[in-house]
N, C-alpha and C positions, 0 to 999 in steps of 0.2 A: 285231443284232450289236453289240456292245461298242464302247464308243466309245475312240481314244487319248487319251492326256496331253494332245497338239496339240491335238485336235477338242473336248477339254474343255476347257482354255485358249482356246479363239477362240470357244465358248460364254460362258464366264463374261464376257470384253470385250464381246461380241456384249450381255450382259443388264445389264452394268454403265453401256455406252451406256443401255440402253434406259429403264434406271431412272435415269440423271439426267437423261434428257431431260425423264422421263412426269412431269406434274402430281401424278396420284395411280394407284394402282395396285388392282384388284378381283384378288382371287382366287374360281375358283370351281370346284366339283368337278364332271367332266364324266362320271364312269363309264358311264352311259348313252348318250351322241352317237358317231351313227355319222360315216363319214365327210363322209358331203353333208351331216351337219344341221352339223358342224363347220366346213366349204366353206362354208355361207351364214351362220354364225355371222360368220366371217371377213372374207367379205367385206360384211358389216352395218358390223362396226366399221372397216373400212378408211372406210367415209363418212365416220363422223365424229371423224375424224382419231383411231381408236384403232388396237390391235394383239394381236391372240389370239396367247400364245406358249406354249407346253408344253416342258415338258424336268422331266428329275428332280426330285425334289423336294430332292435333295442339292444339286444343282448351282444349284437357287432360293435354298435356304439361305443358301449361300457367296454367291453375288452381294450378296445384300441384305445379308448381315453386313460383305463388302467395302465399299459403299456408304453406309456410316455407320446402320444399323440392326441393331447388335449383339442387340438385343432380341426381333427377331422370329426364330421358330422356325416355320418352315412344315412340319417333317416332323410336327408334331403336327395338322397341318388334316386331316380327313377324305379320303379317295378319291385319287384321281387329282388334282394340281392344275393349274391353267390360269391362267400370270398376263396379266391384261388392262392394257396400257397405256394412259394416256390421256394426248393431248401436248397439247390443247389445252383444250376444256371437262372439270372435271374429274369432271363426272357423266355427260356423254353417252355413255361407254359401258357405265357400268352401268345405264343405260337402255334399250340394245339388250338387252343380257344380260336385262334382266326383260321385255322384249317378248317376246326368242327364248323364254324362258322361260312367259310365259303360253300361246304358243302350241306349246310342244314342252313338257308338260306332265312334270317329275320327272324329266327328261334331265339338267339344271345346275341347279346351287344356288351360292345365295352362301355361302362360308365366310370372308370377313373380305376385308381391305384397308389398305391406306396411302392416307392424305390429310392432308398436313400434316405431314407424318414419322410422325405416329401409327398406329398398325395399331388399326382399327377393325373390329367383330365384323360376320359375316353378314346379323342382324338390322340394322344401321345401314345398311351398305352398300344394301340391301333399302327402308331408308327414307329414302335421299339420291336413290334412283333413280325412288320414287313423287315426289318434287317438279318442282314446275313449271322450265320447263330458264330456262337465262339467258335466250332471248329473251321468250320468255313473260312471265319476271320484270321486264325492261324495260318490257315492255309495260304490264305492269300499274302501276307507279311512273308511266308518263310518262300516263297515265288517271287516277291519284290525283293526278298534279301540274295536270295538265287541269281536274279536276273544279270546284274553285275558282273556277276563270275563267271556266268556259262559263257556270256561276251568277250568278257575278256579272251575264256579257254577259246573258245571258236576264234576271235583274231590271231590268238599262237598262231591255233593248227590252218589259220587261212596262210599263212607266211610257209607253214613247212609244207603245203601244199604245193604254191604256189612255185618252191623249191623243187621239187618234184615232178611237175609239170615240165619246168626247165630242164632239166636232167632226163626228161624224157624227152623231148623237144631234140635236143642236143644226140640224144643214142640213136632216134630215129634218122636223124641225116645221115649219122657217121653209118 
């Protein structure tokens, strides 16, 4: 059923919210996903703090062009679109998107996105989503920041060891 003026109108506030809140923004074409692969899509990105939203691709248009992205043209994206919000990390959900994806094999594809203001292609999105998420990346920084020191400690204690050894060396003869 056709939507009104009104119910288009409180659509487009409804996305113009949603795109200033969102970090960055994945689009991706779902012509495949039934209902429940859509349902556990959904609720995948509700964890991590994202939001699967569908609606025309006119009324995506107009939102983003409202929003200070006169530039992007989503009627030219492939399929069906789906834009995915992201309020907090700005890859975690296109992280689920390539999970759901590995395992719902040709269902979704990435066709581009916003990060940064810029609308970035499928292929990118694709490869923001194979990197390692923030904490991971922490992790790894505070092990490279670590590594330095545990070296250093272990050369002390290789010396008082090493001191030790002699001193034992020495009791055993005597």
């Amino acid at each position: 059923m056709p939507k009104n003026r009104e119910q288009k109108k409180e659509i487009l506030e409804n996305l113009g919210d949603k795109i200033s809140k969102s970090k960055s923004v994945v689009f991706a074409s779902f012509d495949a996903l039934g209902v429940k692969d859509n349902e556990e899509l959904r609720k995948n990105l509700k964890k991590e703090k994202g939001e699967y939203f569908v609606s025309k691709k006119t009324l995506l248009n107009i939102a983003f062009k409202n929003s200070n992205f006169p530039d992007l043209d989503i009627k030219n994206l492939p399929g069906r679109v789906a834009a995915i919000f992201a309020y907090e990390d700005e890859v975690s959900p296109a992280k689920v998107v390539l999970n759901f994806k590995k395992i719902n094999k040709d269902k979704i594809s990435f066709v581009g996105g916003m990060l940064d203001g810029k609308f970035i292609s499928g292929d990118e999105v694709e490869s923001l989503a194979n990197l390692p998420s923030k904490k991971e990346l922490y992790a790894q920084m505070v092990g490279s920041l670590n590594a330095p020191i545990s070296g250093f400690v272990n050369v002390l204690a290789g010396n008082i060891r090493g001191l030790v050894n002699v001193l034992k060396a020495i009791n055993e003869k005597e």
